[in-house]
MIGU-468660 format. One record per residue (C-alpha): residue number from 1; x, y, z. Coordinates in nm, 2 decimals, m for minus. Layout:
BEGIN
(seke NUM; (X; Y; Z))
...
//
This chain:
BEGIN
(seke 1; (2.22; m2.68; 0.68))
(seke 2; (2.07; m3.01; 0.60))
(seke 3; (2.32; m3.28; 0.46))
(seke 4; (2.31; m3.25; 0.09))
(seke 5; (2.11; m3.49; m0.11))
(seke 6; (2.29; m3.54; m0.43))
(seke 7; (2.08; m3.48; m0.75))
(seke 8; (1.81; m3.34; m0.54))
(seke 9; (1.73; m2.92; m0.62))
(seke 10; (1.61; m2.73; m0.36))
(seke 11; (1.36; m2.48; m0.50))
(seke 12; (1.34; m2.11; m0.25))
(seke 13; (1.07; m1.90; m0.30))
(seke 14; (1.05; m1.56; m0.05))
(seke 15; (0.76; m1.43; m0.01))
(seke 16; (0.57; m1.12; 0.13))
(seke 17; (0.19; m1.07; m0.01))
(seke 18; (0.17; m1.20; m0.31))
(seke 19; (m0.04; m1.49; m0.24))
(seke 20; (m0.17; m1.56; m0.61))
(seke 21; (0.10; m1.52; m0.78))
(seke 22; (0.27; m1.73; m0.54))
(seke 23; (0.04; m1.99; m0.63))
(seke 24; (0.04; m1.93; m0.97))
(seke 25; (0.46; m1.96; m0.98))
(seke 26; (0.46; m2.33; m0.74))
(seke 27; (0.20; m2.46; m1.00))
(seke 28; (0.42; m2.36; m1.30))
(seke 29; (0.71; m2.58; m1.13))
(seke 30; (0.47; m2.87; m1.07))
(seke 31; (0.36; m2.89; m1.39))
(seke 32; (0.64; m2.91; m1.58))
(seke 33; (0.87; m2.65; m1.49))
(seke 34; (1.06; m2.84; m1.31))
(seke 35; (1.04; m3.26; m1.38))
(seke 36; (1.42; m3.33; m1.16))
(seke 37; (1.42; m3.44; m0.84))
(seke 38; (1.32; m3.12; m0.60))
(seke 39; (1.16; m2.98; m0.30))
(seke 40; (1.01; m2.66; m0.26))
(seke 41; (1.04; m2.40; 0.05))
(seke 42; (0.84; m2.15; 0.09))
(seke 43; (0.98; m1.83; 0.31))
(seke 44; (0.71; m1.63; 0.37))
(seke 45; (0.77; m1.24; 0.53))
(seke 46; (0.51; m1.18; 0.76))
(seke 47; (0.27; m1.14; 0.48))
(seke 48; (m0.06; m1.02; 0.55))
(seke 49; (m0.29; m1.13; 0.27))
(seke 50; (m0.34; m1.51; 0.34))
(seke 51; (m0.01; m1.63; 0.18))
(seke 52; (0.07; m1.95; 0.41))
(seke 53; (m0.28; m2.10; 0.47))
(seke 54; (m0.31; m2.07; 0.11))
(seke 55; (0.03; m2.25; 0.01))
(seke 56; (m0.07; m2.52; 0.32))
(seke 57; (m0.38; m2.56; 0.16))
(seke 58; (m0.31; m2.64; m0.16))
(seke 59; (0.01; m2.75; m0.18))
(seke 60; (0.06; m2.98; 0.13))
(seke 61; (0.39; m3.10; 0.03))
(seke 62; (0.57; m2.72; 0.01))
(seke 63; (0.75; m2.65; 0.30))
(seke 64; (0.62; m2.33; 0.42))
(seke 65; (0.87; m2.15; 0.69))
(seke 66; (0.65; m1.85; 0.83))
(seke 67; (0.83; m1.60; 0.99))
(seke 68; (0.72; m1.37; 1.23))
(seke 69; (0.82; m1.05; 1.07))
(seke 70; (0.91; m0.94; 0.74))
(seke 71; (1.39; m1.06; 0.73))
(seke 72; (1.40; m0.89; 0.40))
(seke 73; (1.49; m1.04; 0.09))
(seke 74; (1.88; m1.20; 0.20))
(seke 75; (1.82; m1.31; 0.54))
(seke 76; (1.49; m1.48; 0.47))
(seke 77; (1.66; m1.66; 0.16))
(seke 78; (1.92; m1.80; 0.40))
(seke 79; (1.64; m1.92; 0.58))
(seke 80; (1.54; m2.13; 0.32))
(seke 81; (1.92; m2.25; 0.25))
(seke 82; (1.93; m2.35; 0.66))
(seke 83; (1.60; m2.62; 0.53))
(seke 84; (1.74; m2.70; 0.18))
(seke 85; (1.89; m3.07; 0.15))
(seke 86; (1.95; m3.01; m0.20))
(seke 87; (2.29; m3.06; m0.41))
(seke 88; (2.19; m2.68; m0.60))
(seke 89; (1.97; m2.46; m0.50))
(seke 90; (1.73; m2.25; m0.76))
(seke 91; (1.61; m1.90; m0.59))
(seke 92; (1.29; m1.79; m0.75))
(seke 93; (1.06; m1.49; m0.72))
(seke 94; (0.74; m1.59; m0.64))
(seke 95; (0.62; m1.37; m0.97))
(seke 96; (0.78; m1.60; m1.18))
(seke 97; (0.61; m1.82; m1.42))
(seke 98; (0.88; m2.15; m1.47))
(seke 99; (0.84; m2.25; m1.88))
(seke 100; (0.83; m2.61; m1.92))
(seke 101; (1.16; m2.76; m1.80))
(seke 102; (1.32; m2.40; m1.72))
(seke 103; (1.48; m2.60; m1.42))
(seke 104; (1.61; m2.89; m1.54))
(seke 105; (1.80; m2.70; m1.85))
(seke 106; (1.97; m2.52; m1.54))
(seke 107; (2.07; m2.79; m1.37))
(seke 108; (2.18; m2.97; m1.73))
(seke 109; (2.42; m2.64; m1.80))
(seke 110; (2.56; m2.65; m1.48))
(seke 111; (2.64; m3.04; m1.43))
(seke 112; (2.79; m2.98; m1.80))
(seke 113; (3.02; m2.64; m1.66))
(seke 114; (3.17; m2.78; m1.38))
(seke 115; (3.32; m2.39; m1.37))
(seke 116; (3.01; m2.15; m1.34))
(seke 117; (2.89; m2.18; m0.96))
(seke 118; (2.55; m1.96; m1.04))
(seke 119; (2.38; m1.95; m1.37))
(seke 120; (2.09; m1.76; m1.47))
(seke 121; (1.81; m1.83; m1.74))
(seke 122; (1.62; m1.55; m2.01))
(seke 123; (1.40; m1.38; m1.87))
(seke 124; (1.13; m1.22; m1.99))
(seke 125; (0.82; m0.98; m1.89))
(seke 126; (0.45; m1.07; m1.95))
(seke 127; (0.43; m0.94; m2.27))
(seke 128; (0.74; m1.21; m2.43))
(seke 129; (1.02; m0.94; m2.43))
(seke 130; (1.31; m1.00; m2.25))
(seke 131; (1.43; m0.82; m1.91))
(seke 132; (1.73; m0.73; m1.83))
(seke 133; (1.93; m1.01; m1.63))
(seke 134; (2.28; m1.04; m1.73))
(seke 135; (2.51; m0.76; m1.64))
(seke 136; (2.88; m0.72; m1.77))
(seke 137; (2.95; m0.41; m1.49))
(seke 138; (2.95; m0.41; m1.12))
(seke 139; (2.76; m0.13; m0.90))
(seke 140; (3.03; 0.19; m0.93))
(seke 141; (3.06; 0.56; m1.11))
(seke 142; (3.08; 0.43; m1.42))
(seke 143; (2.74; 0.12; m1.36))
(seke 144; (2.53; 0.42; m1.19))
(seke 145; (2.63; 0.67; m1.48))
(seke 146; (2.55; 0.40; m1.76))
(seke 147; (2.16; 0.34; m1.53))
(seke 148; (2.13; 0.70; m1.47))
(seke 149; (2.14; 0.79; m1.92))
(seke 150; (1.98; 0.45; m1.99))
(seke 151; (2.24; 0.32; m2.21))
(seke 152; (2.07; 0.04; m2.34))
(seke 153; (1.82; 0.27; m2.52))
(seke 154; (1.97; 0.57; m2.62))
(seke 155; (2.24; 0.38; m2.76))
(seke 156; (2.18; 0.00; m2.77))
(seke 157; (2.43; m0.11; m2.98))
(seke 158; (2.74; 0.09; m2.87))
(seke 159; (3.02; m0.07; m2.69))
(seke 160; (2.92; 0.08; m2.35))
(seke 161; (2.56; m0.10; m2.37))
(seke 162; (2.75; m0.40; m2.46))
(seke 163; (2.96; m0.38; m2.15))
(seke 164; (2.66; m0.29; m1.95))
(seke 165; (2.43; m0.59; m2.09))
(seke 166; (2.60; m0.93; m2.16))
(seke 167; (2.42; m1.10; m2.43))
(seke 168; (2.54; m1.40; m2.61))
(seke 169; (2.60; m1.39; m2.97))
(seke 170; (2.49; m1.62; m3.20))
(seke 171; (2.51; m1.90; m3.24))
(seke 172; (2.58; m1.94; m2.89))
(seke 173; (2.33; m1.97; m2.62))
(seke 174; (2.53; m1.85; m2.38))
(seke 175; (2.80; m1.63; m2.21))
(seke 176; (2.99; m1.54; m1.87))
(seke 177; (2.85; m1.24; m1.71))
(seke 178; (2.94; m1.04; m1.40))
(seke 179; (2.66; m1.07; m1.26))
(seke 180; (2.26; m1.19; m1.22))
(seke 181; (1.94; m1.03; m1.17))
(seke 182; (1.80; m1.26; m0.85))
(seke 183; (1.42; m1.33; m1.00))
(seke 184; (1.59; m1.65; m1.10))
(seke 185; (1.93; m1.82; m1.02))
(seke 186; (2.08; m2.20; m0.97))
(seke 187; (2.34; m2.17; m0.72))
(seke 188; (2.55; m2.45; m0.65))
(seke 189; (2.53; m2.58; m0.29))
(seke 190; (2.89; m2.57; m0.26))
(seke 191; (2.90; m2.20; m0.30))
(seke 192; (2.64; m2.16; m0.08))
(seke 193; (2.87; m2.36; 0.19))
(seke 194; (3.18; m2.11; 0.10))
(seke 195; (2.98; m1.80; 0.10))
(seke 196; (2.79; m1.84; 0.34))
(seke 197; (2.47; m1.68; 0.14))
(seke 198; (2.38; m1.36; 0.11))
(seke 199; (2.52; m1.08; 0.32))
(seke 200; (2.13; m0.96; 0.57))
(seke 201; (2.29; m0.65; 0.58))
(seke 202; (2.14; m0.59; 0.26))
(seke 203; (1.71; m0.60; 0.37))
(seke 204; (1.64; m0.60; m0.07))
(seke 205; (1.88; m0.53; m0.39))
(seke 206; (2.21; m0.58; m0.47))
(seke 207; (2.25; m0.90; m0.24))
(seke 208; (2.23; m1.13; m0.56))
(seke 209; (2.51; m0.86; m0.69))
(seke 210; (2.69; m0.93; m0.40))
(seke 211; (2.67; m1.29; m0.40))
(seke 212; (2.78; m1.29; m0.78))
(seke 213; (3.11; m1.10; m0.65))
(seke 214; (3.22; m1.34; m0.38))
(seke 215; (3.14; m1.67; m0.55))
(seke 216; (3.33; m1.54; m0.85))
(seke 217; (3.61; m1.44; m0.56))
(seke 218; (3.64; m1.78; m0.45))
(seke 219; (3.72; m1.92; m0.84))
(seke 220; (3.41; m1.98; m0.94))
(seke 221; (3.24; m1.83; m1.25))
(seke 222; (2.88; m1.65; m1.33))
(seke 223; (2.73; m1.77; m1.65))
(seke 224; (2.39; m1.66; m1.81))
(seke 225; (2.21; m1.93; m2.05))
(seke 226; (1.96; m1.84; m2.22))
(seke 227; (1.85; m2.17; m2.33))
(seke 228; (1.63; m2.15; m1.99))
(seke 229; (1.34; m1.95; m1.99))
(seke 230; (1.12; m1.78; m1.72))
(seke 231; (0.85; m1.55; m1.72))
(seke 232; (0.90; m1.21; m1.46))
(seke 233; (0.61; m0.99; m1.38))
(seke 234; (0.87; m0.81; m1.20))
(seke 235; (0.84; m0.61; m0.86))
(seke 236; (0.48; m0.73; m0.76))
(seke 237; (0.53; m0.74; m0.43))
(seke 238; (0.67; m0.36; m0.38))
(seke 239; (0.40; m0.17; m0.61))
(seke 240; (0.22; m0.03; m0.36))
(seke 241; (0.58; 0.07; m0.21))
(seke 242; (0.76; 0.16; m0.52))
(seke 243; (0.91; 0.49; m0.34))
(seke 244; (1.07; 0.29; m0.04))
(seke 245; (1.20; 0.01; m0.27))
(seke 246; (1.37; 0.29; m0.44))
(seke 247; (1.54; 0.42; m0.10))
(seke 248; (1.64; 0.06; m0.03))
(seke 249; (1.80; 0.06; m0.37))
(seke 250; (1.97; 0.38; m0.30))
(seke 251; (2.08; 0.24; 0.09))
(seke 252; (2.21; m0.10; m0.08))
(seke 253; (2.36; 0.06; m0.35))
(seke 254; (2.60; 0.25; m0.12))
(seke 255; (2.67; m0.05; 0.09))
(seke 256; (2.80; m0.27; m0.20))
(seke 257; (3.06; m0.01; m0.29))
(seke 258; (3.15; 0.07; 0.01))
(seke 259; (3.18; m0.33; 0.14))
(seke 260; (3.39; m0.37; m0.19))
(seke 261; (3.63; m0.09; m0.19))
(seke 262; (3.53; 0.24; m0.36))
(seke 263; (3.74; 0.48; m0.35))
(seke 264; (3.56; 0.78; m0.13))
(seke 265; (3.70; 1.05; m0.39))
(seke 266; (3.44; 0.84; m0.65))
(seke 267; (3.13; 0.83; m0.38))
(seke 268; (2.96; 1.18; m0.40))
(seke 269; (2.97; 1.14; m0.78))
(seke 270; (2.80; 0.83; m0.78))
(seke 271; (2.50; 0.93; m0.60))
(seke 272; (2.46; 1.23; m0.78))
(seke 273; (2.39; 0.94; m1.07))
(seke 274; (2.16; 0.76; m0.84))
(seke 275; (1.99; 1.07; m0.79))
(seke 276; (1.99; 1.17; m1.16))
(seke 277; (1.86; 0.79; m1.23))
(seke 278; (1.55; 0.82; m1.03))
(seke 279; (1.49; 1.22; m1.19))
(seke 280; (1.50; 1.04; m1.49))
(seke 281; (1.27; 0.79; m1.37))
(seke 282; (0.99; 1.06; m1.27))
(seke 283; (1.07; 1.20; m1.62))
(seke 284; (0.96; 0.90; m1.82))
(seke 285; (0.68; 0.83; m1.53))
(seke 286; (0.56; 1.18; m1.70))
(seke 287; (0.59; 1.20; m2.06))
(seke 288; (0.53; 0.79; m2.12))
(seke 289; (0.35; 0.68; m1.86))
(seke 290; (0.14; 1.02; m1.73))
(seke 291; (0.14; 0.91; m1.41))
(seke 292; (0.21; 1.17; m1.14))
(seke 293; (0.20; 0.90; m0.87))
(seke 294; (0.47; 0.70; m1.06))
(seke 295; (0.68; 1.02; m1.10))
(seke 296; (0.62; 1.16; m0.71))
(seke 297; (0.72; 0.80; m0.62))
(seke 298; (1.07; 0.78; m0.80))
(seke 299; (1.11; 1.13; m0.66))
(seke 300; (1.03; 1.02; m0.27))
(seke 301; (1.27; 0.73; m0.32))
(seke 302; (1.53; 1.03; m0.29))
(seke 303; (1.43; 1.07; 0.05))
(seke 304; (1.40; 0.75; 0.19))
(seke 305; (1.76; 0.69; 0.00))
(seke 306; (1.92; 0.96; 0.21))
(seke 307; (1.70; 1.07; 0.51))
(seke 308; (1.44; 0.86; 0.61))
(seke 309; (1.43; 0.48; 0.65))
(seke 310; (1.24; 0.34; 0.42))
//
């Protein structure tokens, strides 16, 4: 890595064909999003649809690394952190829309919190609501089980979708978690040094999980503020591949438990969750949604989960 710059954020963005929104999300910092010292890199998978002539064209000043195949999610992030010279380091999806000064409150809470190694802002979907970003509960029976029924709505105020969702009660703003969903995350540079980023053996999900885990292993704490804000279309760049996001789900899923210990009696039981999760999935795809392509692709993620690679 570059030698850090102190003050400085370095800003990574991964992306694989989602040239528009791409642009869309590096305007949002430029105008406001972001008004601290930063620099802005660009990883770009192999994309197909224009993505780094458009970012060289328009945004001279992004560092655009282009590489020659798609790395996946983790290793193409740690490409960025091998160019980043800054003292923290914000990971961003490029389907994020960065509210005015999202950034800087980050970087505010985490100078103030000399504790919390990664913090995480609100984020919300298109239509104002907020996603799910803060977990309480690390991948296992229990996390998959909790997925599979859908706590959080068939019993949102219970003591399990508490555990499951860590939101901070008023009149606080905000709260340690367990762990962060990866749209958006500050990571300090120093726990980028000790943890060497994210584990490439996971190609897409759980590596933010994972990275969570070992920073909080070497004494450093997760926290979630929700005095940042960002906007998450969420999962742009995988529509047209929803079923083989879903086997890479299933494929990471098993590799974080078995990297962190699961006990092998626990194993079958929690992929019969998984399993259930994604039959659940195809359920809702039917009776909410009516979409038979939604349903058969929750259903197809079964098989890339277990027999074919995705």
């Amino acid at each position: 890595m570059k030698a850090e710059r102190a003050g400085l954020v370095s800003i990574v963005i991964v992306n694989w064909n989602t040239r528009n929104l791409l642009l869309r999300c590096i305007g949002s910092i430029l105008d406001g999003g972001c008004s601290v010292p930063c620099e802005i890199i660009v990883v770009d998978n192999a994309s197909a649809d224009g993505s780094v002539d458009a970012v060289r064209s328009a945004y001279p000043n992004v560092t655009v690394i282009a590489n020659d195949r798609n790395l996946g999610f983790a290793s193409a992030n740690n490409v960025g952190f091998a160019r980043a010279s800054g003292e923290s380091i914000l990971l961003l999806n490029p389907d994020t829309i960065v509210s005015e000064k999202a950034a800087d409150k980050l970087v505010a809470f985490l100078e103030a919190h000399s504790d919390v190694g990664i913090v995480g802002p609100l984020i919300v979907g298109q239509d104002g609501c907020p996603q799910i970003s803060s977990f309480g509960i690390a991948p296992s029976l229990r996390e998959a089980f909790l997925h599979a029924i859908r706590i959080w709505r068939i019993a949102p105020k219970s003591r399990l979708a508490r555990q499951f969702l860590m939101i901070p009660r008023e009149p606080e703003d905000w709260i340690y978690t367990r762990h962060l969903l990866g749209a958006c995350m500050l990571v300090r540079r120093r726990v980028i040094d000790q943890t060497n980023g994210f584990d490439e053996r996971f190609f897409l999900f759980l590596e933010e999980t994972d990275l969570c885990y070992r920073t909080q292993q070497m004494g450093w704490r997760i926290a979630y503020y929700v005095g940042a804000r960002i906007t998450h279309l969420g999962e742009q760049s995988m529509l047209h591949i929803l079923d083989r996001s879903g086997g890479y789900y299933i494929r990471s899923y098993n590799y974080f438990c078995r990297k962190h210990g699961m006990g092998r009696s626990s194993v079958p039981a929690t992929n019969l969750c998984l399993i259930m999760g994604l039959i659940n999935e195809a359920a809702i795809a039917l009776a909410k949604h009516r979409s038979i392509t939604r349903a058969a692709n929750s259903l197809r993620a079964i098989w890339y989960g277990y027999v074919a690679k995705p």
